[in-house]
N, C-alpha and C positions, 0 to 999 in steps of 0.2 A: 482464657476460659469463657467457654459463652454462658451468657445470663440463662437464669430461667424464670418460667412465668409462675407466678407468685397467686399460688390460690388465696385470695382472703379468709375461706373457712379453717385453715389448717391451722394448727394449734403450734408447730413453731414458726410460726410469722409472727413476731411481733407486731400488734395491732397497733401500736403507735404509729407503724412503717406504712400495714396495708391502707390503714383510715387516715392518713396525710394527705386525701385527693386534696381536697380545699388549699390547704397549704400549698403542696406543688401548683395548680393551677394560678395563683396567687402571682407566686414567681415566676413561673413563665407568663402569664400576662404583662409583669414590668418588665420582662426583657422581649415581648412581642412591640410595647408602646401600645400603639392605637388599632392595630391591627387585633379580631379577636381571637382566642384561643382555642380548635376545637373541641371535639368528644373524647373524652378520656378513651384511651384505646387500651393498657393494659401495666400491668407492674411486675418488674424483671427485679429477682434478686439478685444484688451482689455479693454480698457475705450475710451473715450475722447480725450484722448491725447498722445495713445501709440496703437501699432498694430504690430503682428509678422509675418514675411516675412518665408515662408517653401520654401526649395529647395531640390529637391531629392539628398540624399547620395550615391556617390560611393563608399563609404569607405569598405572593404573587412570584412566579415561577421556580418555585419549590412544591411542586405536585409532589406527594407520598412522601413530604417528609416532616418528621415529628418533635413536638417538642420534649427532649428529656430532662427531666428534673430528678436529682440524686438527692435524697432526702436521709438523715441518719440518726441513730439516737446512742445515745450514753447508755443503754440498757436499762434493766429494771422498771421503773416508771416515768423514769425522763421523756421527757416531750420530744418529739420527731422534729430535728432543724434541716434547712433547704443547703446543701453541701455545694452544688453546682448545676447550673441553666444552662442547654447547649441544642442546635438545633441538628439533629441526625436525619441522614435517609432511610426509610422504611424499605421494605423488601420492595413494592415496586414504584421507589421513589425514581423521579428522573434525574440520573444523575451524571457528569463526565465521563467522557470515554478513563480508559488505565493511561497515564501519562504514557509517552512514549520521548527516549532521548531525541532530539532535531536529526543527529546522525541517522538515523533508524527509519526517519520519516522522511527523508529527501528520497526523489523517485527521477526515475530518467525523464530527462527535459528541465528538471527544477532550476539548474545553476543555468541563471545568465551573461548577460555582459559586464564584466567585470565583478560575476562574485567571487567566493574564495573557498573553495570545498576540501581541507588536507583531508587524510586516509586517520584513520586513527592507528593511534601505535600498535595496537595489537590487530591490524588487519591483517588476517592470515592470507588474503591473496597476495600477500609482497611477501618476499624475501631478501635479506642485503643481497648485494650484487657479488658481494666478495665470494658468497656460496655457491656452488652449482646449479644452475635454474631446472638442470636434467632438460634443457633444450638444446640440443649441439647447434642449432640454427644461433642461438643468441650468444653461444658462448665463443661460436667463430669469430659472428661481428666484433664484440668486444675485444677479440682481440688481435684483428685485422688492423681496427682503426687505434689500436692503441690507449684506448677509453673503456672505462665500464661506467655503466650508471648505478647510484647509489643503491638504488632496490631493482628488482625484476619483480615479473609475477610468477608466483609460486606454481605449482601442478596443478594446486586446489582450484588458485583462482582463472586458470584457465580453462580448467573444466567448467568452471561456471560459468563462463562467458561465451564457451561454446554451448552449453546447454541453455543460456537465455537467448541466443542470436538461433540455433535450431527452433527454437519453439516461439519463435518473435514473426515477425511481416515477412523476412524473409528467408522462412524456411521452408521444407519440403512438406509441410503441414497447410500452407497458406492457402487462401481461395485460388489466387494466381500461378501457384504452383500446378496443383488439381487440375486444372484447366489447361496449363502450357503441352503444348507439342515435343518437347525437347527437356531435359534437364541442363542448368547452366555451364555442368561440367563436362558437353560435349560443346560448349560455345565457343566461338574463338574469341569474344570479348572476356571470357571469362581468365582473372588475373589472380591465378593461386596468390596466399597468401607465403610468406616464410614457417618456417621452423615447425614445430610437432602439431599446428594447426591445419598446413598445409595440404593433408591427404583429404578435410571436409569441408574446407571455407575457399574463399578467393571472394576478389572486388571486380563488380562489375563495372567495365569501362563502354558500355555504350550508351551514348547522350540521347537515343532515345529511348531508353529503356525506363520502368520505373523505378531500378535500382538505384542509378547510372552514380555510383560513388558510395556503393553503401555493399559492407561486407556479407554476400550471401552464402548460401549453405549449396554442395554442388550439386544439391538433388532441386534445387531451386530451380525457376522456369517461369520464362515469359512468353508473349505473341512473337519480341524482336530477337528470337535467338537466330545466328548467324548461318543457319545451315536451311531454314526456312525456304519452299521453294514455293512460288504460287505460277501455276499454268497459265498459256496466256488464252484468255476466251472463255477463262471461268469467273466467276463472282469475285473478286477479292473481299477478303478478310479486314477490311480498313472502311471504317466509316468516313464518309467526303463530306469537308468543313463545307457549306455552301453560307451564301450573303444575301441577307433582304434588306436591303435599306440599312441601318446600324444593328439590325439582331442578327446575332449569331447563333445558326442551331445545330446538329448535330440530323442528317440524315439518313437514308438507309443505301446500302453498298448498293451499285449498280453494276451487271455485267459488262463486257465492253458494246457486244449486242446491242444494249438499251441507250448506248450514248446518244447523244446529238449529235448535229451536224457542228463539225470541228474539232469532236471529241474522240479520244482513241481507248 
């Protein structure tokens, strides 16, 4: 239930509760210490017969947050006693992010050399092995080689991994893409993948490609796809490493025209 703000003029507050400022400040100055206590900020009822006193915090990197003091009385004419001292954050106090489990917050790249990352039990991208993966590709293997493995990945988590490898570096959305001459799934480097992936992914196997080992999407495209032809006596498309002394820089293409004497 949230509190509410406590008019002192209204006739059912008890005035033992609203006139406790002194007393709350009191108490939250011994549980401040040395530190001073600021400007009364306001008084939240909780029932009947208790209500909590806010003072602003100076306390050193606790911006917007307050001190509460729950103050209460026996009724009638009993005097208002201090119930409990705690320090809250105010609406724009600075405060921690919402916890998040470690599972939730590991991101591609996190796990190094030698850490240890398991799936959690209820990760819906697995399924036992013993089930149908609904990939004929996986379920041949398995039973080619006489072996299944424990789990497969589900339909679910397949689609997700094709939908983070299309919309990643290398897919049909990239600057590289945009720019390429060719798509990679007319490349002859281009190395479908198996099973129900097959018809949009494959691994590119050229070493000088910027893929060269990493699974792209077939609408993918580079400068070095395989079918590339450049004329001889025009400009090529390839910037020439040149040497001065120990710098290395990056020049501009020359025709064959502009070569020098030895050059072709």
């Amino acid at each position: 239930m949230t509190p509410t703000l406590i008019d002192p003029t209204r006739r059912d507050v008890p005035p033992a509760l609203a006139e406790a400022i002194e007393l709350a400040r009191a108490a939250a100055q011994q549980e401040a210490g040395d530190e001073p206590v600021g400007d009364h900020v306001d008084v939240l009822a909780e029932d009947d017969a208790s209500a909590t006193h806010r003072f602003e915090a100076n306390k050193p990197g606790y911006r917007g947050w307050h001190w509460a003091v729950t103050v209460a009385t026996a009724g009638g004419d009993a005097p208002a006693t201090v119930s409990e001292v705690v320090l809250l954050p105010g609406p724009n106090a600075l405060v921690a992010p919402d916890w998040v489990p470690w599972q939730q917050r590991v991101r591609s790249g996190d796990v190094g050399v030698g850490d240890l990352l398991p799936p959690a039990p209820d990760d819906v991208r697995l399924v036992p092995g013993y089930l149908a993966s609904d990939d004929p590709a996986v379920e041949e293997v398995s039973h080619e080689i006489g072996l299944g493995r424990i789990r497969v990945m589900s339909r679910e988590g397949r689609l997700e991994a094709a939908d983070r490898w299309k919309r990643g570096e290398y897919g049909p959305r990239s600057d590289m893409a945009r720019g390429a001459p060719a798509s990679c799934g007319t490349c002859g480097f281009y190395l479908p993948v198996a099973g129900s992936l097959r018809a949009a992914f494959g691994v590119c196997g050229n070493e000088v490609a910027p893929a060269d080992g990493h699974v792209v999407h077939a609408e993918y495209g580079c400068g070095a796809h395989s079918e590339i032809e450049v004329e001889q006596g025009t400009s090529v498309p390839v910037a020439e490493l040149v040497y001065d002394d120990s710098t290395l820089f990056e020049a501009q293409p020359r025709s064959s025209d502009e070569a020098g004497p030895g050059q072709t």
